[in-house]
N, C-alpha and C positions, 0 to 999 in steps of 0.2 A: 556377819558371815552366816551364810545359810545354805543348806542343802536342798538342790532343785528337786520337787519328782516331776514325776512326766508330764502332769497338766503345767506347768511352766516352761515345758521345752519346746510346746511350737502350740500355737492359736487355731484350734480348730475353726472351721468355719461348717456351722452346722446344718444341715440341708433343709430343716421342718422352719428354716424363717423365710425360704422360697414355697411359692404359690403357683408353681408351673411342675409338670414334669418335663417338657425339655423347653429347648431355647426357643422351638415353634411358636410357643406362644408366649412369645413376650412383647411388646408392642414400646412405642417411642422409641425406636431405638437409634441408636446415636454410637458415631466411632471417633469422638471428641468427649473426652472426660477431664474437668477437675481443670481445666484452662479458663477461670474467671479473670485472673491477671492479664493474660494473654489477649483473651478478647475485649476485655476494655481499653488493652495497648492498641490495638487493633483500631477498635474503633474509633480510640480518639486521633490515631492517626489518619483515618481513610478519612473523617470528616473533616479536619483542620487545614484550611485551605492557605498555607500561608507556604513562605520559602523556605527549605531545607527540612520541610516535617515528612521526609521520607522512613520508612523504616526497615531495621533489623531484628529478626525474629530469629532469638540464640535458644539453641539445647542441645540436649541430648543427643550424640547419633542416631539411638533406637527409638528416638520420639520420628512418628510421619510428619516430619514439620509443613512439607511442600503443601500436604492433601490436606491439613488444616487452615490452614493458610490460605488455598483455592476454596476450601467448602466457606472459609469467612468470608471472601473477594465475593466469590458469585452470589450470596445472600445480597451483601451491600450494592454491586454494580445492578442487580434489577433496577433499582429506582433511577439512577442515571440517565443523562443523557447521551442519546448516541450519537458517535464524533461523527465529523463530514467524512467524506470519500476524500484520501490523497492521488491526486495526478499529476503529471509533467506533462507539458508538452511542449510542442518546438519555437523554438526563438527565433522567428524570422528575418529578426535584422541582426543578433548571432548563435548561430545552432549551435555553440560551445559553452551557452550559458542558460540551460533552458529555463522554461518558467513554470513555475508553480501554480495549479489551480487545485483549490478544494470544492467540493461539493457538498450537496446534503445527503447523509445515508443512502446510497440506493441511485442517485441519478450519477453516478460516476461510470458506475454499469451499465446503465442505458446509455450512456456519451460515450460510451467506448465500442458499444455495439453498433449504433448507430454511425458513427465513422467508421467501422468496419464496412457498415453495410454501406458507405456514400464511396468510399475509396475502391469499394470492386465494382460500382456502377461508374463511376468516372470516364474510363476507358471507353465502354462501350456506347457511351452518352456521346462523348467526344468525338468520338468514331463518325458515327451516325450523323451527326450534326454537320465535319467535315468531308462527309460525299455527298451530302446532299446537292440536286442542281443547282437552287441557289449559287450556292456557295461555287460551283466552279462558276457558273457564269459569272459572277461578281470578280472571282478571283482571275477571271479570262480579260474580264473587261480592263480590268486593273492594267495586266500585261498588254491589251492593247492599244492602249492611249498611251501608254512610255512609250510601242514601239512606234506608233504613230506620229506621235511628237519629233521623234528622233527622226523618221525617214521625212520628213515636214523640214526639218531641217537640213538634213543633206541635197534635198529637191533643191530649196530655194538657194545654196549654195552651189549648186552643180547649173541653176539657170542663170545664175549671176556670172559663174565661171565661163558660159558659151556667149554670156553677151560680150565678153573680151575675149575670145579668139581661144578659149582653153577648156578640157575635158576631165573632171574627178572621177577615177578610177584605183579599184579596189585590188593591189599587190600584195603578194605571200608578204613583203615588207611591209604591209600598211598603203593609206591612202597618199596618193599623189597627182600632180596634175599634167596634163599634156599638150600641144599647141592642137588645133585641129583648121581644115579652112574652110573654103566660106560653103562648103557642103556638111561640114560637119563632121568628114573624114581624120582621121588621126592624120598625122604628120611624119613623115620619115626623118630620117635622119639627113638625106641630101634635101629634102622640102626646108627641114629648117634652116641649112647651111645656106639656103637660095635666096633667104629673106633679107631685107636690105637691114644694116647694122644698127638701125635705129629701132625694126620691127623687134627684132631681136631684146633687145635693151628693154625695149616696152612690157614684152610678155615675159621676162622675166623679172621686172615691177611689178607685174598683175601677180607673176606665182607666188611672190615671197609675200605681195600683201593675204592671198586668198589662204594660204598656207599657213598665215596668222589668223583667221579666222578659225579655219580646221582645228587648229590648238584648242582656241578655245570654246569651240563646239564637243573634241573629244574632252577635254578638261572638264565640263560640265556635265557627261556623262555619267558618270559615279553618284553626282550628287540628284540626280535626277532620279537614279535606280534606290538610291537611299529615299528618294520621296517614295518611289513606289512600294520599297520596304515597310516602312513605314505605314502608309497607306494600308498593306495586305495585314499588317500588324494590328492595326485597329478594327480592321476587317476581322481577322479571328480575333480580336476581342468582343467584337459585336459577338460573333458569332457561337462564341464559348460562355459568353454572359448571358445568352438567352437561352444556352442549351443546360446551362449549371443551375440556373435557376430557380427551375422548380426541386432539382436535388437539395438544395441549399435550405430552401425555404421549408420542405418537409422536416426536417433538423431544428429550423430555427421555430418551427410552430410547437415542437417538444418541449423546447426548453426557454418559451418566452418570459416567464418569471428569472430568468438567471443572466444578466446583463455580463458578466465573466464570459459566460459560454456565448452568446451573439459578439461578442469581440471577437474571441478566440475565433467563431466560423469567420466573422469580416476577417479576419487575418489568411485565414484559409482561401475561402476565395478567388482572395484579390490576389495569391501566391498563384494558384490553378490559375486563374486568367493568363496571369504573366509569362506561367511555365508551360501551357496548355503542349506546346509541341513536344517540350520536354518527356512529358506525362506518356504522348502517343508510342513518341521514339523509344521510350524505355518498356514499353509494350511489348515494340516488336523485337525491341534487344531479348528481353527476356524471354520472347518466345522462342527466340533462334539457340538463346542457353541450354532451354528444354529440350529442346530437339535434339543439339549435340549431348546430352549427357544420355538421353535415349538412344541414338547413334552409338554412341563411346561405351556404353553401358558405366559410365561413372556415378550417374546419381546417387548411388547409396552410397557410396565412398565420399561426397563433396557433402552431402546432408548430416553425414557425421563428423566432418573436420569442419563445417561449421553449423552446428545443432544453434547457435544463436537467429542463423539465418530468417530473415522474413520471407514469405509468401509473395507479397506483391514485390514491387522495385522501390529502390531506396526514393528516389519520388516522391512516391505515393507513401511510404512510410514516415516520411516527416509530418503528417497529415493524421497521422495515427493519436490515440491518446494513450499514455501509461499508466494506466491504474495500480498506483502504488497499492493502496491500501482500501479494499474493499470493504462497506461496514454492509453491504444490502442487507445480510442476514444475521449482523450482529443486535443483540437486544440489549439494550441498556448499556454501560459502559464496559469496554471491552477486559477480558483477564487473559493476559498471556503470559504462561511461561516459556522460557529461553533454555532449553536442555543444552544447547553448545553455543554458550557464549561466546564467542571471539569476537574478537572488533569488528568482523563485516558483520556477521548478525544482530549486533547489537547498533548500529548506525548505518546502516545498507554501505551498497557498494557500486560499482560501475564495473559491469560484464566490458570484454573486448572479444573480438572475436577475426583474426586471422584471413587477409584479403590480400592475392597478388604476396605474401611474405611480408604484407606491413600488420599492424594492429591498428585494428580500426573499434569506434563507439560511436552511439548516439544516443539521443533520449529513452531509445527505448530500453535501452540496458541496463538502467538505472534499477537497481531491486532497492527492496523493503530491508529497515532492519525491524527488532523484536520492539524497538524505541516507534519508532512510524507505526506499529499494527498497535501497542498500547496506546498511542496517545489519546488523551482524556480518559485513561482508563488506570489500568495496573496493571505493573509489570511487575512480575517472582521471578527472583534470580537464584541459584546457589552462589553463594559467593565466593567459596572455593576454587568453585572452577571458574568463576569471574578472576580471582587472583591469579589463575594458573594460565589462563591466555596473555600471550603477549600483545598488551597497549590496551585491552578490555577495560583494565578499572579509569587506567586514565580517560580514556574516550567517553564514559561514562559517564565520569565525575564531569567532564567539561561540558557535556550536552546538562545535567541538571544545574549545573553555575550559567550557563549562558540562557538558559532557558529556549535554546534554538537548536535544530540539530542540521550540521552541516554533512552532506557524505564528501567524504574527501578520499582520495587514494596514498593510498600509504608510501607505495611505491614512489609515489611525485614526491613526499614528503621528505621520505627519505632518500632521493636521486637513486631507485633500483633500478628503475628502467626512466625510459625518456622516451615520451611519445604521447599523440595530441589523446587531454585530458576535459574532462567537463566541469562546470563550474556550477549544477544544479543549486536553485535558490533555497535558499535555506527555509525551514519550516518552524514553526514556533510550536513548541511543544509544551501539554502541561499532562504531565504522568507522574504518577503515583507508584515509587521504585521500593520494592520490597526486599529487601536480600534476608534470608537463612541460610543460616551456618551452627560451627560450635561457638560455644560461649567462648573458646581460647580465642578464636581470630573475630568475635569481636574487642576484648578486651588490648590484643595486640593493634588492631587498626584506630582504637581509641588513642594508645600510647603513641602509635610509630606515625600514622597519617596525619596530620595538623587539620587536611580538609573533612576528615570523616564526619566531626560530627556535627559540623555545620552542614551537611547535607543530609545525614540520617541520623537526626535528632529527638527518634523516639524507639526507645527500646522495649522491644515485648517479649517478656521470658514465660518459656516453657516450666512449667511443673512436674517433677519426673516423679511426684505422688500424689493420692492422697489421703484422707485420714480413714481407718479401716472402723468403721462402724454400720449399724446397722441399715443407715442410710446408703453410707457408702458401699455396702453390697446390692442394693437396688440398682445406684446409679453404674454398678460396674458389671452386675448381670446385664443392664441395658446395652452396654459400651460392647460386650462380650457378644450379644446376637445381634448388632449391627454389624461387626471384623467378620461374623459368620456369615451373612447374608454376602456383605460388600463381596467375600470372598467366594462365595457359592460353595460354600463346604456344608458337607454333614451336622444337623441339629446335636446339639448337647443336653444329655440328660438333666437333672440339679446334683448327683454324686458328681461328674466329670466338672459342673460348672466350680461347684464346692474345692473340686483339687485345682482348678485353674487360680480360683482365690488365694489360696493357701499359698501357690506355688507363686504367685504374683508379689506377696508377702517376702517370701524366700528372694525371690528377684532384686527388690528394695532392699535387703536387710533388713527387715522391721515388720515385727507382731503387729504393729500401731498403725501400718499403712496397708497403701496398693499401687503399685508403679502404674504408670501412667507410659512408658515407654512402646509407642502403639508395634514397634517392627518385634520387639521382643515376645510381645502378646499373641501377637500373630503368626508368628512362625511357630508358639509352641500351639496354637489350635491348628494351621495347616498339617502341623507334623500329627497331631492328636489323629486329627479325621484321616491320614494316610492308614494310620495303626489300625482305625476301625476297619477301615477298607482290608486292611489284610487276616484281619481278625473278624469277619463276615458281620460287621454289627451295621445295623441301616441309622444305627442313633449312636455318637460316639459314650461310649462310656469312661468308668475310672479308671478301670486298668490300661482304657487306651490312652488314658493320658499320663498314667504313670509310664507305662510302656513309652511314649515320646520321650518322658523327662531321662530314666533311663540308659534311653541310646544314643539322645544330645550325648552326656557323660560320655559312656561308651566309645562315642566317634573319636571324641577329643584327649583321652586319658590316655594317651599310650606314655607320654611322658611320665604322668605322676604314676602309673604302674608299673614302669621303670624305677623310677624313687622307690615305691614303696620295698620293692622288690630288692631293692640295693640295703637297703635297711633289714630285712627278713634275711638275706645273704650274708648280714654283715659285713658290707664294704661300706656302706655307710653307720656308725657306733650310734647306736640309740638301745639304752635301755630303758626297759617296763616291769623288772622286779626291782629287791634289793634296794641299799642306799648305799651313797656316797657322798665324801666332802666336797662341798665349792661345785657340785657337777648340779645341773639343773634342765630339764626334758623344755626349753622355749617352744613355742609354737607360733610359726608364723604364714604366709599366704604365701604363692606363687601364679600370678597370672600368664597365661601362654596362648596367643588365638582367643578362641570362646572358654576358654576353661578356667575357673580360678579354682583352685586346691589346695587343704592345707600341707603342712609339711610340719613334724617334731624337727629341730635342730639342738643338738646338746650344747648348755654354754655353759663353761666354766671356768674357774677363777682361781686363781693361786696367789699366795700373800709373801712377803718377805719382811724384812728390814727394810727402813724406808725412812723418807721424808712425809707422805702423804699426797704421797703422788698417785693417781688411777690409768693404768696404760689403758689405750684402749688400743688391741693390738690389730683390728680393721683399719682403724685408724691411719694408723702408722706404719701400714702396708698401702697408702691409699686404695683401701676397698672401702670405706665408708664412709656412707654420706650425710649430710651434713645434721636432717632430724637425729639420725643415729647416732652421731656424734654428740649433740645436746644431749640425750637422755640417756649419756653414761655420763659427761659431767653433770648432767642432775645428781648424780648420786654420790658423788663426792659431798655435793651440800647437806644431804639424807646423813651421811654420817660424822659431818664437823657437828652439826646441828644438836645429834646426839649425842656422839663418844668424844668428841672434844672441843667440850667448851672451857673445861680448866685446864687441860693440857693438849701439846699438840697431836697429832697421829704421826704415831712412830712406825711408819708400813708404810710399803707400796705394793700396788696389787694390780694384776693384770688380769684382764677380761675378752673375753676370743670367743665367737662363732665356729665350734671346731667343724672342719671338714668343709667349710666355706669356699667355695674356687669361684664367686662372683660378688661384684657390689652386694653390700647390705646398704641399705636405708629402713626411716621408719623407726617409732619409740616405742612399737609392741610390745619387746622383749624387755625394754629395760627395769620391769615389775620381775622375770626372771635372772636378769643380770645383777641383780641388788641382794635376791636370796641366794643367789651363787656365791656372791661375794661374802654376805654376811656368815654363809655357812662358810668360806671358807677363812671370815677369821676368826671365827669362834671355835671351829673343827667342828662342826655340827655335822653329822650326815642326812643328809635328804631323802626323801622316797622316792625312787625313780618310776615308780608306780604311776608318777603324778606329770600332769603339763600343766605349765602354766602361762597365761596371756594377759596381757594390762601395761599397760605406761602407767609408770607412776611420777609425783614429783617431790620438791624440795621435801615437804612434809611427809610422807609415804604417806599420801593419799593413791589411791590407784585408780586411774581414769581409765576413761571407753577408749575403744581400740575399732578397727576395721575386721573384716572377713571373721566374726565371731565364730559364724555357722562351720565355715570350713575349716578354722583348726580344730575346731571339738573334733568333726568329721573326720581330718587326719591324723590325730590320736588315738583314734578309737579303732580307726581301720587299721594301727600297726599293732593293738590292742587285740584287736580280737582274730586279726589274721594270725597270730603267736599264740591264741588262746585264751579269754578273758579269767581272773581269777578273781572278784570281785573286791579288790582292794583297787584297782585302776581307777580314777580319775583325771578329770580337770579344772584349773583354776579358771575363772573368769572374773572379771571387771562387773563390780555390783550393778552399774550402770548398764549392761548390755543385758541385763534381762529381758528388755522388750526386742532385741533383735533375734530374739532366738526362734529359729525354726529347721528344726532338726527334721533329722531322717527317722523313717519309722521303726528301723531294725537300733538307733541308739534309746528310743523313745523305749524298749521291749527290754533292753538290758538293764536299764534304768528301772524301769517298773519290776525287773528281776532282781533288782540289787547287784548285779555282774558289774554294773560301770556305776559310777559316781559324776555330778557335775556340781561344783560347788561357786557360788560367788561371794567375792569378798568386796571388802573397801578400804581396807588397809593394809600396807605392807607386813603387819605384825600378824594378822589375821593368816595371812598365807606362810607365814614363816609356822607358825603353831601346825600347820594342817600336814606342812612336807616335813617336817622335823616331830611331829608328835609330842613338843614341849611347848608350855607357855614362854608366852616374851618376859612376862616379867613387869612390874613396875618399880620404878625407883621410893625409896622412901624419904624421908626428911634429910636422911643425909647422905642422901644422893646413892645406896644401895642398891642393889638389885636381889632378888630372894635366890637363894643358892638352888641352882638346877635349872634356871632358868633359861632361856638363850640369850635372855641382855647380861645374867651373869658374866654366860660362859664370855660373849666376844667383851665386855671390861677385864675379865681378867687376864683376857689375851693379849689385848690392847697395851696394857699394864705393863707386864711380861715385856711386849715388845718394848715400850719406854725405859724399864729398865736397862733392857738387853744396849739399847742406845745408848743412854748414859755410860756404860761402862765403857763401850765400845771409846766415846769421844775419850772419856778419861782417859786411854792408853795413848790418847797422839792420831788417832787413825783416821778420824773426822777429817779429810780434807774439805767441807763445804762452807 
């Protein structure tokens, strides 16, 4: 046990071991601190090329996990290689399953401009080529040899028909034939009746054979117009294959090293030859659309109900190339992060867009996911909001188990809609998937996931300190004017840098360190260089950053100045003079938003007749939880241990959080709950003067505790708000010495003697300090020295064994 003074209550950090006056000049600076673990997780991950060595980088919330993470990616992707260009394009024998082409860096973009640029010369190539003379005369001549052929045949049918006595002529019904005589006149109807029955007989032999021939002269008409089909059909082939030509071959002189791409144009081509009418017709449709929406004045209205729309005609659009993924101006391997995960951006998607009331696609609607723009690279996820989209993890996990990624529509998957779908060819992917998060969801995705960690199989942790020495303020002044710079705030003097340490210290809980937690850091310099700004300093100084620390508090204290206030009102019972039995000042935390502050809570204890039973009355209200619950049964062991090993404990004792209206947890207090007890069976009166904080155990050792800082701080504020008298103190856990870093108004009472702060390591050590008596030691026969406090509670103990004994002797013991 020993009495702090003030140079044990908080670690200066002293300005004369900096060599700067402000942060201007300090040089290497860096806003990654004290992450050796990290970056060698890192690194063995980026470089180990094998399956499932994806990684998970867990910490902190207030660590920048993302921007560490990217400053390590973009170091290592320099040396990379940079992946091909992805594109689609159309599937000529099926456009509902297009095809895949990749490319080298940079010619994906010139293949897609380049088609741009042959798809709006097309038309007017084509154009051209079919008005040329040539071409009608050819296409005239064509027409005139069918019609030639044909009237060649009706001649020699019509001369054949007059060398028998009959006439082919042309009726609204079609052809038929007539008698004529030997002038070649028609025939009446009395001329025929005049002819004798034989002549008669004859020329209707002659009609029905001549009128079999006419069959099939008209019968071979169709097939004759189909030759000349045909014919004009080769004709614009001729004619479109010498006109595309030299467009084609400008294209294919680009990209004569890429055997992919000379396919892909033969595929093109020999489609335009085929379609070449197609191509004109959809010209002049398109042009007549223009016109009517210029007309209608609709155009802006139909350009926004379907913003998917192409420029030229769907045609000329199959001809098109999709540049999924462009690298022209990526260097080295690419780093992408994904701010909104959902399954379309994590695996792309297929656009529809709205035609006549149906839904319509095609290749070109096919987008990118965040997977397609990393591949051969790395991809940073949160993973948070990876679990918070629906179907993201799983779509995830199966593009890195398959090593393929396929875009599929969800909709088809799951029957939401039903309508024609694309079946893009799948791409083989090798990416390098990074997720950060907190440590909780990865340690839950190790338990609950089976697939986790066969796919992110290298874990890289955040350090949220590190060791406060004289190095470590070098390296953390450096860390400190890089946040400054990164952030373009106001230079820091070495007093302000000094309090930013100190307070860094305070952040950690620990004299011994320096948090490393970059968002914490950063907001209390953003907030700092505000203060300066309003406080007219061009360099931020100390009062501007105590002034930050301050009004953080400030913002957030309305609660705990409620508390305190309910305390000073007396609606909540807290005394700081004076003693009492079995009552004990606990001191414990309360966190609320950004705020942690302590709180005094009185716990006390009351004894009976008993068995040796310890209520614990949280307990058995269900308000308490389960640590809290151990470390009041620890102290049943603390006193079998002691008071009875030759006989039983004849008491039961209850112990209560008074004024409690929420869960307790946590074994802070149970180093106050043991001296509440034991004054209450000894009848010892305690000093209310005093708080105290510590878990202790079986042995009444008393261990380290959390939020040291803040209950000294909320005992002292109920302390000095009422008036300091300089007998007020607190207890603490010998072991929390090095987390101490007070405030400077306790550091001032302290050095006044008005407040006390004492550490112990044994529960007997704290009993001596609130009680102002020795414990006591036993002697050979098992004594205790009269006036002691192990006296007093054996003789109480005593007392109550007897007071048992008698009691069973009358009959009354039902147990």
């Amino acid at each position: 046990m020993r009495q702090l003074d003030k140079t044990s209550l908080r670690q200066a950090c002293e300005t004369d071991q900096f060599d700067f006056k402000t942060t201007e000049e300090v040089s290497n600076l860096t806003t990654v601190l004290g992450q050796e673990r990290l970056t060698s997780s890192m690194e063995f991950g980026m470089e180990i090329d094998k399956e499932g060595y994806n990684i998970f980088a867990l910490g902190p919330n207030q660590t920048d996990k993302r921007s560490h993470i990217q400053q390590l990616l973009n170091e290592k992707s320099k040396n990379g290689a940079t992946p091909d260009d992805i594109c689609y394009i159309n599937n000529f024998d099926d456009r509902y399953k297009p095809k895949l082409l990749t490319l080298p860096a940079g010619r994906g973009t010139e293949l897609k401009k380049q088609m741009v640029k042959l798809i709006d010369e097309l038309p007017p190539t084509l154009k051209s080529a079919f008005e040329t003379e040539e071409y009608q005369n050819r296409q005239q001549a064509l027409q005139d040899e069918v019609q030639q052929q044909q009237d060649q045949t009706f001649e020699e049918l019509q001369n054949k028909a007059r060398e028998k006595g009959l006439s082919l002529m042309r009726t609204p019904a079609g052809f038929s034939f007539a008698p004529i005589d030997d002038d070649g006149e028609l025939m009446n109807e009395e001329d025929i009746r005049s002819l004798p029955e034989e002549k008669r007989e004859e020329l209707q032999e002659t009609t029905r054979e001549l009128q079999q021939e006419l069959q099939d002269i008209i019968r071979k008409m169709p097939a004759n117009k189909r030759k000349m089909r045909e014919k004009k059909k080769e004709l614009d082939k001729e004619i479109a294959t010498f006109a595309v030509k030299d467009l084609f071959n400008e294209v294919r002189e680009q990209f004569e090293d890429l055997e992919k791409v000379q396919s892909f144009l033969d595929d093109v081509e020999i489609d335009v030859i085929e379609n070449v009418h197609g191509i004109l017709g959809s010209q002049g449709q398109q042009g007549q659309n223009k016109l009517a929406q210029m007309m209608g004045g609709g155009g802006q209205q139909q350009m926004q109900q379907s913003p998917l729309s192409s420029s030229t005609s769907p045609v000329l659009d199959r001809y098109r190339v999709n540049l999924l993924v462009d690298n022209s101006e990526t260097e080295g391997a690419p780093v992408i992060y994904e701010d909104n995960p959902s399954y379309k951006n994590l695996v792309g998607r297929v656009e529809y867009q709205s035609k006549m009331g149906a839904l319509t696609t095609n290749f070109n609607m096919i987008k990118p996911g965040a997977l397609h723009k990393a591949n051969g690279g790395y991809l940073i996820l949160n993973v948070r909001e990876v679990l918070l989209e629906p179907f993201a993890w799983e779509g995830l996990k199966r593009a890195l188990k398959s090593g393929e990624l396929k875009i599929e529509s969800l909709g088809e998957s799951y029957s939401m809609i039903s309508t024609v779908s694309l079946e893009p060819a799948p791409i083989d992917i090798d990416v390098k998937v990074i997720l950060f998060g907190q440590r909780m969801l990865y340690y839950l995705l190790c338990q609950f996931d089976p697939e986790f960690q066969k796919l992110f199989k290298v874990e890289a942790d955040f350090e949220d300190e590190i060791e406060r020495n004289e190095e470590g303020h070098k390296q953390y002044v450096r860390f400190l004017a890089g946040l400054i710079k990164e952030n373009d705030l106001r230079h820091f003097d070495k007093q302000a840098v000094a309090k930013i340490i100190e307070q860094s210290s305070r952040m950690v809980g620990d004299n011994e360190k320096l948090s490393t937690k970059t968002e914490e850091v950063k907001d209390l310099l953003i907030e700092s260089d505000y203060w300066a700004g309003k406080n007219g300093h061009e360099v931020v100084k100390f009062e501007d950053v105590e002034k930050a620390i301050e009004q953080k508090i400030y913002r957030s204290a309305r609660l705990r100045d409620k508390v305190q206030e309910s305390i000073n009102r007396d609606y909540i019972y807290i005394d700081t003079e004076g003693e009492s039995v079995g009552q004990v000042n606990g001191l414990s935390v309360v966190t609320i938003g950004n705020l942690m502050f302590g709180r005094p809570n009185r716990i006390t204890a009351r004894v009976e007749l008993g068995k040796g039973e310890i209520i614990n009355i949280e307990r058995e209200v269900d308000m308490s939880g389960p640590i809290h619950s151990k470390g009041v049964l620890i102290l049943k062991g603390y006193l079998g241990e002691r008071y009875a090993t030759e006989q039983p404990l004849s008491m039961s004792a209850s112990l209560v959080f008074e004024q409690s209206y929420s869960n307790i947890d946590g074994d802070s207090a149970s180093a106050a709950e043991l001296c509440a007890l034991l004054s209450a069976i000894g009848k010892i009166p305690i000093k209310q003067s005093f708080g105290i904080t510590g878990s202790v155990n079986q042995h009444g050792k008393i261990q380290p505790i959390g939020g040291v800082n803040e209950k000294i701080e909320g005992f002292f504020d109920i302390c000095q708000q009422r008036g300091l008298t300089g007998d007020q103190g607190v207890l603490i856990p010998e072991t929390n010495e090095k987390n101490l870093m007070l405030r400077n108004d306790i550091l001032g009472a302290v050095e006044e003697n008005n407040f006390h702060i004492y550490s112990i390591s044994t529960i007997e050590e704290a009993m001596e300090l609130l009680t102002g008596l020795e414990m006591g030691k036993a002697d050979e026969q098992d004594n205790y020295p009269e006036g002691t406090i192990n006296h007093q509670i054996r003789q109480q103990l005593d007392q109550l064994a007897d007071n048992r004994k008698a009691f069973v002797s009358t009959g009354n013991d039902r147990t």
